[in-house]
VOBA-1610 file (N, C-alpha, C; in pm, whole numbers, padded with zeros to 5 digits, always signed):
BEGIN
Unk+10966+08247+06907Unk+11041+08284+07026Unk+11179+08330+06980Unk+11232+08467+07027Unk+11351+08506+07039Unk+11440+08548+07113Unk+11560+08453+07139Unk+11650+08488+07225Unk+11688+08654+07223Unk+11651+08773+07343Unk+11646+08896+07313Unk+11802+08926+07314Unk+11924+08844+07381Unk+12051+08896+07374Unk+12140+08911+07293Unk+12070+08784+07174Unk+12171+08794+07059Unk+12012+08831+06918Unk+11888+08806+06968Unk+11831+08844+06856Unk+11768+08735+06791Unk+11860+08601+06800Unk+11854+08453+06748Unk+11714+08379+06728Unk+11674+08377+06618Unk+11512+08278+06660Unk+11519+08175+06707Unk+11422+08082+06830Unk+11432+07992+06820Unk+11316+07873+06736Unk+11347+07780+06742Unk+11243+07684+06672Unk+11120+07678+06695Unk+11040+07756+06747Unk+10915+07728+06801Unk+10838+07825+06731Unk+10692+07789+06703Unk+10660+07836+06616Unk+10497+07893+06675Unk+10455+08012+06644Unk+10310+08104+06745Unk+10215+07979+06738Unk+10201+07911+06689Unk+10082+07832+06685Unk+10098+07715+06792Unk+10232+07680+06832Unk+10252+07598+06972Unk+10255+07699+07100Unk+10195+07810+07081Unk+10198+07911+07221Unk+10069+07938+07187Unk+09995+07891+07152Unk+09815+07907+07082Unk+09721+07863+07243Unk+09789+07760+07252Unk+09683+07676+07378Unk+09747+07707+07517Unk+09824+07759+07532Unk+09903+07803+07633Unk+09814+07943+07718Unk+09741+07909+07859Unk+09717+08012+07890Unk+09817+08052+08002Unk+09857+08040+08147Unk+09955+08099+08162Unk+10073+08040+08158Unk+10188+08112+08191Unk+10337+08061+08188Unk+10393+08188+08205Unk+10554+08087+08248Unk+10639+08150+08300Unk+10797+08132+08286Unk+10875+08158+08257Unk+11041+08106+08268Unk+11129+08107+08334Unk+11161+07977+08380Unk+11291+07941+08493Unk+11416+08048+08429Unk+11456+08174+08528Unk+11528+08244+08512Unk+11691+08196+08497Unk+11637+08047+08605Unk+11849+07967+08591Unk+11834+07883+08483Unk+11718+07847+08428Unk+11745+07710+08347Unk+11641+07760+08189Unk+11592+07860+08214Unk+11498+07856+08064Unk+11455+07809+08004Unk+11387+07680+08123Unk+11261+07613+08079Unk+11130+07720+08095Unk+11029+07705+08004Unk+10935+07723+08006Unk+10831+07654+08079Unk+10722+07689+08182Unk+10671+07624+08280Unk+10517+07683+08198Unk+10458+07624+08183Unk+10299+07654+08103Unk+10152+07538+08123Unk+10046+07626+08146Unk+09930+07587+08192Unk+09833+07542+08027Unk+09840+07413+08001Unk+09794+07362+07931Unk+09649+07345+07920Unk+09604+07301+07789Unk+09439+07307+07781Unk+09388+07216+07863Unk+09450+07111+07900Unk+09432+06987+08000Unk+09467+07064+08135Unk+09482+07171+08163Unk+09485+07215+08296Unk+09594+07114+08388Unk+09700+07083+08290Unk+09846+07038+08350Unk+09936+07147+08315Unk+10018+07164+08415Unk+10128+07185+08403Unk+10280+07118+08285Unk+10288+07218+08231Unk+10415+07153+08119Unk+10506+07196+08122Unk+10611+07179+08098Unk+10757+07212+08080Unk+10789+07190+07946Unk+10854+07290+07898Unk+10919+07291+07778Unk+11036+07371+07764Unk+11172+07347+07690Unk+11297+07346+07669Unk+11263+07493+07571Unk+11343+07642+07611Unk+11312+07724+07583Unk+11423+07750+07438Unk+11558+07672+07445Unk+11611+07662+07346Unk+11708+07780+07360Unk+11690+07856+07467Unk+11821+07991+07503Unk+11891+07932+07597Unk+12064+07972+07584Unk+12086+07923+07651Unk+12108+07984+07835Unk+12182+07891+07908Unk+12123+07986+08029Unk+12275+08115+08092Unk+12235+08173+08153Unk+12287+08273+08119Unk+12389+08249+08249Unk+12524+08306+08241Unk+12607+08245+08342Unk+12587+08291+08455Unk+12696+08255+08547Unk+12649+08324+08697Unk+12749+08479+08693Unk+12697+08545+08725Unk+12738+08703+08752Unk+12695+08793+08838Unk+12820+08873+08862Unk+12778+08985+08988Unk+12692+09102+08995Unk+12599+09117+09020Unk+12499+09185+09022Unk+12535+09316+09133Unk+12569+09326+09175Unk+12662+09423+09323Unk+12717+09356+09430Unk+12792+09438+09479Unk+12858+09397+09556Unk+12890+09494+09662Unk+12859+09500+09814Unk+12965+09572+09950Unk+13045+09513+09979Unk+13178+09577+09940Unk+13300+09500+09986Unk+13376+09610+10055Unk+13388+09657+10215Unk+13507+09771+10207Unk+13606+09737+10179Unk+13687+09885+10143Unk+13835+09833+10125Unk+13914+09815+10271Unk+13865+09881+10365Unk+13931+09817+10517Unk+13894+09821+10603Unk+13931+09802+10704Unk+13830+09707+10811Unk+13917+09779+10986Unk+13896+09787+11063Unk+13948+09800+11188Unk+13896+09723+11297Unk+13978+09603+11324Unk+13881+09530+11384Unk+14006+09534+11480Unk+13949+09488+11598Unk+14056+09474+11735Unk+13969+09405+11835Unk+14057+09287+11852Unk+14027+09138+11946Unk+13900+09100+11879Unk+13795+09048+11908Unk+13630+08998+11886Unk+13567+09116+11875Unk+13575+09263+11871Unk+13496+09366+11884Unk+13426+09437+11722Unk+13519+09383+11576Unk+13488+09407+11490Unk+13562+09301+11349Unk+13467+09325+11245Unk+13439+09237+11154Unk+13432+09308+11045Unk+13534+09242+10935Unk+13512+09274+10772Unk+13389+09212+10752Unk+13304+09262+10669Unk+13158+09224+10625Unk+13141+09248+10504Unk+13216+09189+10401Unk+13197+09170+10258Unk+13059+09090+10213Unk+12963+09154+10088Unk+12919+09049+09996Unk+12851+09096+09882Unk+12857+08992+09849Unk+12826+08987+09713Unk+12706+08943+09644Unk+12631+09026+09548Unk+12460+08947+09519Unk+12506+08896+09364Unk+12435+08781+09363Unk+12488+08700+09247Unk+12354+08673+09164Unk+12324+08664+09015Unk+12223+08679+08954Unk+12143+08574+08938Unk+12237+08466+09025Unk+12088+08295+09034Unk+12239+08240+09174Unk+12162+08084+09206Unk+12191+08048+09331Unk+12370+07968+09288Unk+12414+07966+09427Unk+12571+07938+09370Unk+12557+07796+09462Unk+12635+07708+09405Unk+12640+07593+09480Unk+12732+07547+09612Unk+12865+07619+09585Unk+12936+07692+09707Unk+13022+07783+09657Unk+13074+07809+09800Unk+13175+07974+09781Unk+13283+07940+09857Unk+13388+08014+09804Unk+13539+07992+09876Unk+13581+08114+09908Unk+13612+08170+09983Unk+13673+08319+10017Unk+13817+08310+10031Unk+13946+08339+09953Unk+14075+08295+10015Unk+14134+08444+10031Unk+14191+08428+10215Unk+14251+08585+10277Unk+14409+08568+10236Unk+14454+08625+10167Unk+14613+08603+10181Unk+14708+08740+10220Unk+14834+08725+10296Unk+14902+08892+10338Unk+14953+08909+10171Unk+14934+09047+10142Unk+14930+09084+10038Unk+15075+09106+09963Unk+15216+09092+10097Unk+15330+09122+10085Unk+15379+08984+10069Unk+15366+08888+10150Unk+15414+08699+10147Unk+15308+08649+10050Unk+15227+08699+10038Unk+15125+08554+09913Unk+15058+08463+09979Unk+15138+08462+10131Unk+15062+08336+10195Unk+14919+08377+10261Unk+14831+08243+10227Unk+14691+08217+10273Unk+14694+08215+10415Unk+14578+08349+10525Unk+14608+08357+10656Unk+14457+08273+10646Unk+14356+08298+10594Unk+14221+08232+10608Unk+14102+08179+10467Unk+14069+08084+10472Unk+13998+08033+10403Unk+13832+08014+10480Unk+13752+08093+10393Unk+13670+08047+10484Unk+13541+07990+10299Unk+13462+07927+10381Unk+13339+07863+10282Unk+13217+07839+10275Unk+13124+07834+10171Unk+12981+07839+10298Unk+12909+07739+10100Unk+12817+07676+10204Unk+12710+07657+10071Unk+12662+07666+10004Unk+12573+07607+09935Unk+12468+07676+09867Unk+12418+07781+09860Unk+12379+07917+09825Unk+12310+08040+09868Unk+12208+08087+09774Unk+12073+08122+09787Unk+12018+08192+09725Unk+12068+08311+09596Unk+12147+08332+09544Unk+12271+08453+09543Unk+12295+08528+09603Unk+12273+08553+09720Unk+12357+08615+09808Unk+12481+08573+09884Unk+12602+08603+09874Unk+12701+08540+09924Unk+12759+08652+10025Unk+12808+08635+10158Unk+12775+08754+10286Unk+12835+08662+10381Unk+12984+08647+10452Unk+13085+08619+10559Unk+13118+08739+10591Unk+13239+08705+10694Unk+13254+08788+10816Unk+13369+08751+10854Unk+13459+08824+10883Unk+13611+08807+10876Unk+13685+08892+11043Unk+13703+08792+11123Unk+13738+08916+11292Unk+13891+08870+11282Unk+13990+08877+11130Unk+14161+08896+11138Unk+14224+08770+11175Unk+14117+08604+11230Unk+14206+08550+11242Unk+14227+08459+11129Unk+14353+08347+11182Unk+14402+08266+11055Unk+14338+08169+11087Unk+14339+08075+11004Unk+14321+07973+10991Unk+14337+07827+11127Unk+14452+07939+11229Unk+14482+07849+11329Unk+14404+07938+11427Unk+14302+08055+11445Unk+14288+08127+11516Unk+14347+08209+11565Unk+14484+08254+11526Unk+14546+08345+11574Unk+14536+08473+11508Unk+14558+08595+11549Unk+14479+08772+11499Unk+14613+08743+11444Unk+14592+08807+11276Unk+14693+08866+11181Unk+14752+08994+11250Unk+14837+09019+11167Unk+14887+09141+11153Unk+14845+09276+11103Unk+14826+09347+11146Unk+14811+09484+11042Unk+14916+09489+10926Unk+14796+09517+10855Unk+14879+09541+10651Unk+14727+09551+10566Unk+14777+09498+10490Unk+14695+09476+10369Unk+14692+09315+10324Unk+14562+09268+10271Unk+14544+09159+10265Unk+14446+09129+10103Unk+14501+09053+10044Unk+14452+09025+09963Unk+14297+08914+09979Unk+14219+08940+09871Unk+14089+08836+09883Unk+14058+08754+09757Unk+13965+08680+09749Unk+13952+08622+09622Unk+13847+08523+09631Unk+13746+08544+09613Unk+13634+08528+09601Unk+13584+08411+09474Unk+13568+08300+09522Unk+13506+08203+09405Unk+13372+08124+09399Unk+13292+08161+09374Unk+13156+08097+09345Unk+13102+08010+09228Unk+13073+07873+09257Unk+13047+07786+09164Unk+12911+07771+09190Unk+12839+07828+08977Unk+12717+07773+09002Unk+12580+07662+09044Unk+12513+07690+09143Unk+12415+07569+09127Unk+12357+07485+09043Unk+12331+07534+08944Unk+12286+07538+08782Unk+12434+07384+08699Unk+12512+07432+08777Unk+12627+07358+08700Unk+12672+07442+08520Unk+12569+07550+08478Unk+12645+07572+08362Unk+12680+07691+08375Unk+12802+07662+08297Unk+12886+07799+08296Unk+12991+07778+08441Unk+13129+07861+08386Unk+13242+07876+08487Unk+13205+07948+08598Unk+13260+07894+08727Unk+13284+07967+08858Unk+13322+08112+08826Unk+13265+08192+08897Unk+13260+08311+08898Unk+13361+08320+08995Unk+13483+08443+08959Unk+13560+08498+09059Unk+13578+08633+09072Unk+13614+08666+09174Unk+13626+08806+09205Unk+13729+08842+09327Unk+13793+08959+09298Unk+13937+08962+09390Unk+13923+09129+09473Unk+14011+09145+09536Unk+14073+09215+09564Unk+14129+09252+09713Unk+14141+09392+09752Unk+14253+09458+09869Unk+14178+09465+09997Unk+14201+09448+10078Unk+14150+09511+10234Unk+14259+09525+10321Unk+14208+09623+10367Unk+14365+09664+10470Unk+14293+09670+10628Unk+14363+09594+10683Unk+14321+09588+10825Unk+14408+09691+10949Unk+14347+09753+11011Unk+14466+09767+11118Unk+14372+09763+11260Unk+14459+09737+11376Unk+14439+09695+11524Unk+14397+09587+11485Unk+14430+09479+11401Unk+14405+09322+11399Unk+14489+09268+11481Unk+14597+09263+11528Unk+14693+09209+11615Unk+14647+09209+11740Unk+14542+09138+11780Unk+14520+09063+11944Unk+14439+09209+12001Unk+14457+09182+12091Unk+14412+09294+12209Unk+14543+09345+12288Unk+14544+09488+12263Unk+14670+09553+12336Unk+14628+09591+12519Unk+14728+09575+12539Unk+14720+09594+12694Unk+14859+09689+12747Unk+14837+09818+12779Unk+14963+09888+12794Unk+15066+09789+12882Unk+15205+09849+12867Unk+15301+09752+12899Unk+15326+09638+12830Unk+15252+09529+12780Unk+15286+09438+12775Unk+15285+09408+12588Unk+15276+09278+12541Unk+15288+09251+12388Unk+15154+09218+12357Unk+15080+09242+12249Unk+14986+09253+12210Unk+14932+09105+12203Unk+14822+09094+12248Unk+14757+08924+12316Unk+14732+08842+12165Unk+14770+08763+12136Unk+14720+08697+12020Unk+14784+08704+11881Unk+14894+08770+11861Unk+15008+08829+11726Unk+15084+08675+11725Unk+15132+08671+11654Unk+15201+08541+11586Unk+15348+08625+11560
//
C-alpha cells in the first residue's frame, strides 16, 4: 500500500490483501473497511494520514442588497469531509466591530447561512462594507480549523424607508 500524495510505502504487505474480497476506505479517517474469508467485516488502520479539512468551493457574493426582511446574503461553502461546528463573524469593515455572529453544527460539508443585515441585537446595520470570517472545526478532530475571510458590501440594509420620515430600524 501507497500513500499516493507523498508516494510513501506503507507497512502492509500484498499477501495481507490476498483474502480480502471486497473493501473500501473511510475517506475522513483511512481506515480500511474489508470483507473477510469469515464473511466479517474488518477494519484495518490504513497507516495514511488523514487529510485535513479544506475548501472544495465556495458561493460567496461580494454584496448583497437586502432591505427590511425582503432579502438575504446567502454565502457557502462545500468542505471536503463533515465539520463539527461553524462560526461566521460579520464585522463593519471601517470600526472592526462585530455586528453579527452567527453558528450552526455539525454539517455534512456543506456549510450554507443567511444573513437579512441585522446585529446581534436585531437591529438593520448600516450600509458599507462588512467584513466576514468564516471558521470551521473538523468532525474528525484532526487537523486545524479551517478559516476563510473576506468583503461584502451591503446597501438598503438600514430598516425600511418610508418617505418623510427616518429609516425604521438604523441604530
Amino acid at each position: 500500500m501507497t500513500d499516493i500524495r507523498d508516494g510513501t510505502p506503507k507497512s502492509r504487505t500484498a499477501g495481507a490483501f490476498a483474502s480480502w474480497r471486497d473493501w473500501d476506505v473511510d475517506p475522513y479517517t483511512g481506515v480500511i473497511a474489508h470483507l473477510g474469508a469469515d464473511d466479517g467485516i474488518h477494519l484495518v488502520r490504513s497507516g495514511v494520514p488523514v487529510s485535513p479539512l479544506v475548501q472544495l468551493d465556495a458561493t460567496v457574493a461580494p454584496s448583497a442588497r437586502v432591505k427590511g426582511t425582503t432579502g438575504y446574503w446567502r454565502p457557502s461553502w462545500w468542505l471536503n469531509k463533515p465539520t463539527a461546528s461553524w462560526t461566521l463573524v460579520i464585522r463593519n469593515k471601517t470600526t472592526g466591530t462585530v455586528v453579527r455572529t452567527i453558528t450552526g453544527a455539525e454539517t455534512r460539508g456543506l456549510v450554507t447561512t443567511a444573513w437579512n443585515g441585522a446585529d446581534d441585537r436585531r437591529r438593520m446595520v448600516a450600509d458599507g462594507a462588512y467584513t466576514w470570517t468564516l471558521t470551521a472545526t473538523p468532525a474528525d478532530g484532526q487537523g486545524a480549523s479551517l478559516t476563510r475571510s473576506g468583503t461584502v458590501q451591503f446597501s438598503n440594509a438600514c430598516g425600511i424607508w418610508k418617505p418623510g420620515r427616518k429609516a425604521i430600524g438604523c441604530s
